[in-house]
PATISE-425055 format. One record per residue: residue in three letters; residue number from 1; x, y, z of N, C-alpha, C, O in turn. Coordinates in nm, 4 decimals, always signed. Layout:
# residues N
+-----+-----+----------+----------+----------+----------+----------+----------+----------+----------+----------+----------+----------+----------+
|   r |   k |      nxx |      nyy |      nzz |     caxx |     cayy |     cazz |      cxx |      cyy |      czz |      oxx |      oyy |      ozz |
+-----+-----+----------+----------+----------+----------+----------+----------+----------+----------+----------+----------+----------+----------+
| Ala | NUM |        X |        Y |        Z |        X |        Y |        Z |        X |        Y |        Z |        X |        Y |        Z |
...
+-----+-----+----------+----------+----------+----------+----------+----------+----------+----------+----------+----------+----------+----------+
//
This chain:
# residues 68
+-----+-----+----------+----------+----------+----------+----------+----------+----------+----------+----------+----------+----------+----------+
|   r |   k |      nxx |      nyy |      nzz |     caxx |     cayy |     cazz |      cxx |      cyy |      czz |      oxx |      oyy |      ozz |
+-----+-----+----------+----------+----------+----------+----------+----------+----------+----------+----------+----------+----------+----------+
| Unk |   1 |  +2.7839 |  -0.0276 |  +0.3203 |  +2.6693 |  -0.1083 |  +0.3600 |  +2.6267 |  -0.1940 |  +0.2426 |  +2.6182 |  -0.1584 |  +0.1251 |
| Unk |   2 |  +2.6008 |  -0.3166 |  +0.2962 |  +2.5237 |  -0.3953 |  +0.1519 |  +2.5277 |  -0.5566 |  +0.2152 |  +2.5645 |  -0.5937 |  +0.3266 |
| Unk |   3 |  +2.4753 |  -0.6363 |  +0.0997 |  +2.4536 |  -0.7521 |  +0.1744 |  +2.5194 |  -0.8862 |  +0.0741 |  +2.5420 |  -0.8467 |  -0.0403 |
| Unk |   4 |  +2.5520 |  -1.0290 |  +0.0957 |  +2.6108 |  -1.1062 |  -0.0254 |  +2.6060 |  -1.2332 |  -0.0060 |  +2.6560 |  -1.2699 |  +0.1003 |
| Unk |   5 |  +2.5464 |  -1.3425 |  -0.0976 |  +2.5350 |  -1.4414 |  -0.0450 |  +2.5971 |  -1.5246 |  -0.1850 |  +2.6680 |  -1.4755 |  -0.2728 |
| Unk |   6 |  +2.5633 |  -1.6189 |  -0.1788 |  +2.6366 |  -1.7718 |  -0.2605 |  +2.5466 |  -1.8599 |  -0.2759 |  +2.4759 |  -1.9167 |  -0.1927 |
| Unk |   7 |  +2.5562 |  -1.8736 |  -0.4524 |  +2.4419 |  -1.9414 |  -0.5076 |  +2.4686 |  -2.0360 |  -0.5391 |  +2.5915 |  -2.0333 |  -0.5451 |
| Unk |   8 |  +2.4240 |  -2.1602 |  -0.5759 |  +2.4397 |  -2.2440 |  -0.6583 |  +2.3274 |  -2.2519 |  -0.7937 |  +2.2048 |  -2.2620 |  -0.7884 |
| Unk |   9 |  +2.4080 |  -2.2444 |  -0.9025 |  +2.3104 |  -2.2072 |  -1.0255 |  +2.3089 |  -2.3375 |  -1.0719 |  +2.2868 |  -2.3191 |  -1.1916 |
| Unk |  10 |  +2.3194 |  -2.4793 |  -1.0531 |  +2.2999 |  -2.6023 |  -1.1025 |  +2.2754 |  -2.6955 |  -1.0046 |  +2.3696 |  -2.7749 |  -1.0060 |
| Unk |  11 |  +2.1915 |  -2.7262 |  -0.9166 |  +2.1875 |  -2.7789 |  -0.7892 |  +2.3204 |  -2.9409 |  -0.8378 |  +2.4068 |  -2.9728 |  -0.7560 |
| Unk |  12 |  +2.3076 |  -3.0111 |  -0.9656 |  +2.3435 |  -3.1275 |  -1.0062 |  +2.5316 |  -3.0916 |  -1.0082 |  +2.6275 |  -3.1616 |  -1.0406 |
| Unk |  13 |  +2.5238 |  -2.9950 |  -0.9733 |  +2.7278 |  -2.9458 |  -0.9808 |  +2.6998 |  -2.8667 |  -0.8798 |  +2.6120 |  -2.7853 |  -0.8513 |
| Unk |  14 |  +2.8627 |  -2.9401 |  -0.7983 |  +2.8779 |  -2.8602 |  -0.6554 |  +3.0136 |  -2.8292 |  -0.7127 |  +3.1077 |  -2.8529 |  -0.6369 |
| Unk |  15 |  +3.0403 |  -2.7841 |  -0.8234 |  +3.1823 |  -2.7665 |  -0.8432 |  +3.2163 |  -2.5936 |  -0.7608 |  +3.1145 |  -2.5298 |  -0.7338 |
| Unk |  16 |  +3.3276 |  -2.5400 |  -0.7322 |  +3.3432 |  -2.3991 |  -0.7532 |  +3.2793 |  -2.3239 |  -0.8521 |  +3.2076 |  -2.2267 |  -0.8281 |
| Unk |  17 |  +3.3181 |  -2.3914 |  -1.0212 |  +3.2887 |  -2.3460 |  -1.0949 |  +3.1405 |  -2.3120 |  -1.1075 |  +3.1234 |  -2.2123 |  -1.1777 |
| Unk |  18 |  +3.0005 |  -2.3797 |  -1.0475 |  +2.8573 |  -2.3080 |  -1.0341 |  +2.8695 |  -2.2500 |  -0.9499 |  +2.7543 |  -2.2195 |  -0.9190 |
| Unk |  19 |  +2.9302 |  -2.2100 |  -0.8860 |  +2.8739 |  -2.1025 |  -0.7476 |  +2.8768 |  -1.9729 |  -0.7985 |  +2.9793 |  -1.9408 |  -0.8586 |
| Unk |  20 |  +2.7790 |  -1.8839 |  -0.7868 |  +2.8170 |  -1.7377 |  -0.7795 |  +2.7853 |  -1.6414 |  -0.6734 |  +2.6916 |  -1.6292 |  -0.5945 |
| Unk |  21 |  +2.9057 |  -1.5698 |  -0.6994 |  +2.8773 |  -1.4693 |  -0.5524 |  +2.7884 |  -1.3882 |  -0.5701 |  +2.7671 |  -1.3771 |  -0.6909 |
| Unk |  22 |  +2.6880 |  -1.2886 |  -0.4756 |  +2.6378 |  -1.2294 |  -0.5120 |  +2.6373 |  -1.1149 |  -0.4518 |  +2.5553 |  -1.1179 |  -0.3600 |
| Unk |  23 |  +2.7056 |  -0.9865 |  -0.4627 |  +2.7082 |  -0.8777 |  -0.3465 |  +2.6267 |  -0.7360 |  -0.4394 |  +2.6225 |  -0.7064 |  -0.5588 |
| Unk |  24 |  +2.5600 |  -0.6634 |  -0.2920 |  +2.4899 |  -0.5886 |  -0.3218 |  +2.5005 |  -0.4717 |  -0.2256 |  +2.4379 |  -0.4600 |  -0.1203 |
| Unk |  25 |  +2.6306 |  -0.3463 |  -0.3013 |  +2.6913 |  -0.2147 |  -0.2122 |  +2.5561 |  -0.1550 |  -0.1967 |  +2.4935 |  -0.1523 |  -0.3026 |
| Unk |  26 |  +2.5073 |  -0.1167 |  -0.1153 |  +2.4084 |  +0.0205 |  -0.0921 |  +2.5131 |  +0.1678 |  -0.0768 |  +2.4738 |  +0.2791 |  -0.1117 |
| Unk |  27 |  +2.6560 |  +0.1397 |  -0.0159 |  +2.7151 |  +0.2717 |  +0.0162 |  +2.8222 |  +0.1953 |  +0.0558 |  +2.8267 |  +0.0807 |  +0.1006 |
| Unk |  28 |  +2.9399 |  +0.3073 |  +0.0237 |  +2.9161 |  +0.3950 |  -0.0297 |  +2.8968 |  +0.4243 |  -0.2025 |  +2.9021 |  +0.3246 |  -0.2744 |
| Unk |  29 |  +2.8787 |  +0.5361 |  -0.2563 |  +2.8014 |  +0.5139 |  -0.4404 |  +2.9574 |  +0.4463 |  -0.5138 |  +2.9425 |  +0.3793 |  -0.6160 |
| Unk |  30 |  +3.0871 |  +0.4639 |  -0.4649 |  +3.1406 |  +0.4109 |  -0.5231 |  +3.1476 |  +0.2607 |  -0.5667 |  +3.1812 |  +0.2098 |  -0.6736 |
| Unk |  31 |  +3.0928 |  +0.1912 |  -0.4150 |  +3.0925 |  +0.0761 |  -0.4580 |  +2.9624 |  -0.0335 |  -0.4629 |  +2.9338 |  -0.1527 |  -0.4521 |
| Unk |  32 |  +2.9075 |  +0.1000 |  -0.4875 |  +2.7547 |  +0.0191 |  -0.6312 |  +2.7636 |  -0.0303 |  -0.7225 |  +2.7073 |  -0.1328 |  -0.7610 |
| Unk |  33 |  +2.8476 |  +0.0447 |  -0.7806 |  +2.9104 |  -0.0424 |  -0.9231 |  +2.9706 |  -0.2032 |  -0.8925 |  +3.0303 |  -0.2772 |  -0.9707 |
| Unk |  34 |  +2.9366 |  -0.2242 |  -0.7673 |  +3.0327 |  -0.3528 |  -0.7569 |  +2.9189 |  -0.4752 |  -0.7747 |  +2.9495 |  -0.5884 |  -0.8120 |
| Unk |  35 |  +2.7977 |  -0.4374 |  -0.7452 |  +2.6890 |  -0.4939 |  -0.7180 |  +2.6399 |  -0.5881 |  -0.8442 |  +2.5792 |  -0.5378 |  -0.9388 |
| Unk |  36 |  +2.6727 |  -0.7368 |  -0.8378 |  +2.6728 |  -0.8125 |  -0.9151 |  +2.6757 |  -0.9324 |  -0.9100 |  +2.7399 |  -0.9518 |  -0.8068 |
| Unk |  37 |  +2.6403 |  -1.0663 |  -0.9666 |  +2.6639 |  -1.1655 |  -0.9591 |  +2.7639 |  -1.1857 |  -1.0374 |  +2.7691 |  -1.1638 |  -1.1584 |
| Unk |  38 |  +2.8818 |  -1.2474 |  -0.9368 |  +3.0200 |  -1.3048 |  -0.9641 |  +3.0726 |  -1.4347 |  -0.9640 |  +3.0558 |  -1.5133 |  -0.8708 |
| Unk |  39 |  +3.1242 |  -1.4547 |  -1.0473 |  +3.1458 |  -1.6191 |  -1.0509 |  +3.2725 |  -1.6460 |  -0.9931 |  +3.3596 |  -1.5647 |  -1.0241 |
| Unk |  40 |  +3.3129 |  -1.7558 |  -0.9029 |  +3.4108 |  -1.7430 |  -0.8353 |  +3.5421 |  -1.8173 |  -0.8538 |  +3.5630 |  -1.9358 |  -0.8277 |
| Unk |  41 |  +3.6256 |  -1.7295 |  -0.9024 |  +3.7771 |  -1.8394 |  -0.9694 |  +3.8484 |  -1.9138 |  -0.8860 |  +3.8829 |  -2.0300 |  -0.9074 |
| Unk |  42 |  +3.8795 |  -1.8292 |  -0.7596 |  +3.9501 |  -1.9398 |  -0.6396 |  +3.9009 |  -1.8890 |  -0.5151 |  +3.8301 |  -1.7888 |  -0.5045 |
| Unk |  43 |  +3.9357 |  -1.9519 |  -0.4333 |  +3.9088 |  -1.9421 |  -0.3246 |  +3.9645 |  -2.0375 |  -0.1913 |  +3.9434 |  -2.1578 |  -0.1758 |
| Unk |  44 |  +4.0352 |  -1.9539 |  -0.1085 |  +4.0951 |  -2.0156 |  +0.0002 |  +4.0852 |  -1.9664 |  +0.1344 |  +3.9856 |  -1.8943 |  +0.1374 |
| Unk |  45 |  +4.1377 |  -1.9702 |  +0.2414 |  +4.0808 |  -1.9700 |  +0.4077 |  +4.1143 |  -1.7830 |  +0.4125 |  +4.0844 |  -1.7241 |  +0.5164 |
| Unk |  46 |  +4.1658 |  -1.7162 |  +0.3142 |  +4.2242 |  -1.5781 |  +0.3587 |  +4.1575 |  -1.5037 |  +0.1920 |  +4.1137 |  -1.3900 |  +0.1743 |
| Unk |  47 |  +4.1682 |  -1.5871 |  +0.1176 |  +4.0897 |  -1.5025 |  -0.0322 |  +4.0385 |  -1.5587 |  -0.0950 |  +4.0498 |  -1.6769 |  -0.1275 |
| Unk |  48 |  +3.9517 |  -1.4581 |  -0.1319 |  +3.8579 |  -1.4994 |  -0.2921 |  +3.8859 |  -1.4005 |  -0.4097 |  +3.9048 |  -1.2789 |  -0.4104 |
| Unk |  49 |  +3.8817 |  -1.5022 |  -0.5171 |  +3.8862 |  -1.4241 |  -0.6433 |  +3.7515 |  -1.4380 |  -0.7459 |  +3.6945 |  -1.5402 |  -0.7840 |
| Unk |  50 |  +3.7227 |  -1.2950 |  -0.7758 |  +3.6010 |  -1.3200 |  -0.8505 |  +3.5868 |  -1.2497 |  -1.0000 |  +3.6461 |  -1.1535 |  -1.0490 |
| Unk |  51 |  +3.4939 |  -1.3287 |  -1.0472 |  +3.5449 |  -1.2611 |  -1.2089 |  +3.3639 |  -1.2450 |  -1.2781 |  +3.2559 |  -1.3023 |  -1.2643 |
| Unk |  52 |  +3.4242 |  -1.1251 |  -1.3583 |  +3.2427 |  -1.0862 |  -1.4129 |  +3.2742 |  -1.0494 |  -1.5616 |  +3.3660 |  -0.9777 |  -1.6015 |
| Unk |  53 |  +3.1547 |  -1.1296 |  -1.6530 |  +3.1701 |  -1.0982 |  -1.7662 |  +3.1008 |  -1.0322 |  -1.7988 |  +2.9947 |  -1.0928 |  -1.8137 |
| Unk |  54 |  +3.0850 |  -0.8539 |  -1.8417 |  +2.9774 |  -0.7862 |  -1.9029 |  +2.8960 |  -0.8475 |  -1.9925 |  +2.9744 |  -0.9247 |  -2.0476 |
| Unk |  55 |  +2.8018 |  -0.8618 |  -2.0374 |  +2.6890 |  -0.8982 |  -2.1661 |  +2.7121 |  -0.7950 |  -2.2276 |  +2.7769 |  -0.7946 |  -2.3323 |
| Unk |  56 |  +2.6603 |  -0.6845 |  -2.1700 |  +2.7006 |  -0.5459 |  -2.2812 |  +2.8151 |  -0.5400 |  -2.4152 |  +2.8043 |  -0.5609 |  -2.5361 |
| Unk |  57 |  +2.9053 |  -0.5084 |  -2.3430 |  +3.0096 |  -0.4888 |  -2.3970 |  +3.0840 |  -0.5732 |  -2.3847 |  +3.1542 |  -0.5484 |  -2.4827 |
| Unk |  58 |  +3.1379 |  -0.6776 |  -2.3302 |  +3.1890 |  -0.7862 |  -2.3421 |  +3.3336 |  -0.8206 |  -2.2693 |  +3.4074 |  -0.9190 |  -2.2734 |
| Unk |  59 |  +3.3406 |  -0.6670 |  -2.1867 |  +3.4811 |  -0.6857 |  -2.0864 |  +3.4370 |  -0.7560 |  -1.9791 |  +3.3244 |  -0.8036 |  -1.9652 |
| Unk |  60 |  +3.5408 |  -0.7623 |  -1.8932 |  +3.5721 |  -0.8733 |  -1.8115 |  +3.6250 |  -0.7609 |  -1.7140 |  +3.6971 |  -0.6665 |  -1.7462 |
| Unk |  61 |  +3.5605 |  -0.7980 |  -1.5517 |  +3.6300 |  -0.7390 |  -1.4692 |  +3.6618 |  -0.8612 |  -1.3424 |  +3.6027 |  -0.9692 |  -1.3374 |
| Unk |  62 |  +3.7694 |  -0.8151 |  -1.2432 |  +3.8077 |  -0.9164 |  -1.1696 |  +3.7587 |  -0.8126 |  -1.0188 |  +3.7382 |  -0.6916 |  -1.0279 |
| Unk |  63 |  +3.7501 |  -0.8714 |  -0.9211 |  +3.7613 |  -0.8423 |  -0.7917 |  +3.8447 |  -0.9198 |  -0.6898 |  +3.8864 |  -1.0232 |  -0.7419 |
| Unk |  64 |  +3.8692 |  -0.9113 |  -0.6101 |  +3.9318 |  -0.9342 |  -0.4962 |  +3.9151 |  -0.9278 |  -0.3313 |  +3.8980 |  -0.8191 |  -0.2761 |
| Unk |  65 |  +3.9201 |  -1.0301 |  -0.2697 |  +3.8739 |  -1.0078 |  -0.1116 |  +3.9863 |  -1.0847 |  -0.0593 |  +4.0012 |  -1.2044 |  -0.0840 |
| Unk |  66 |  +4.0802 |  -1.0025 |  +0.0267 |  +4.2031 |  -1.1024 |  +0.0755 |  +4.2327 |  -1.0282 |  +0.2676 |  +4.2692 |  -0.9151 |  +0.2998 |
| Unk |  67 |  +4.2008 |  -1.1383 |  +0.3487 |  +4.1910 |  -1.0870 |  +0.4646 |  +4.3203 |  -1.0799 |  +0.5468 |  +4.3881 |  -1.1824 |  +0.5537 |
| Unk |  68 |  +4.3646 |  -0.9588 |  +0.6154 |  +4.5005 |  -0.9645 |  +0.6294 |  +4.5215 |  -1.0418 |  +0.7559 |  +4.6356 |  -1.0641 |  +0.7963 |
+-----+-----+----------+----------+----------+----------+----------+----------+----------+----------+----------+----------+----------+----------+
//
């Protein structure tokens, strides 16, 4: 369960590159951790690729949504 929408963080750029995704798991607890604003690398009619840079610590994680 959870909910996700698409931002634009520069109204003056409609590139890909400002958009970020934004998803928010309620359940299950595994994928709470997913719950984040993601910036989005590609995207086409069957996938998206999304990429997050920790502040913390400074890794980088990727996600994936590809519809079969």
């Amino acid at each position: 369960a959870g909910t996700w929408s698409v931002t634009d963080s520069n109204s003056n750029d409609d590139t890909i590159n400002d958009l970020d995704f934004n998803i928010t798991f309620t359940s299950p607890a595994n994928y709470v951790e997913l719950t984040d604003d993601w910036d989005i690398i590609e995207r086409t009619d069957t996938k998206i690729r999304l990429v997050d840079v920790s502040g913390g610590s400074g890794g980088t994680d990727y996600l994936t949504f590809e519809k079969n």
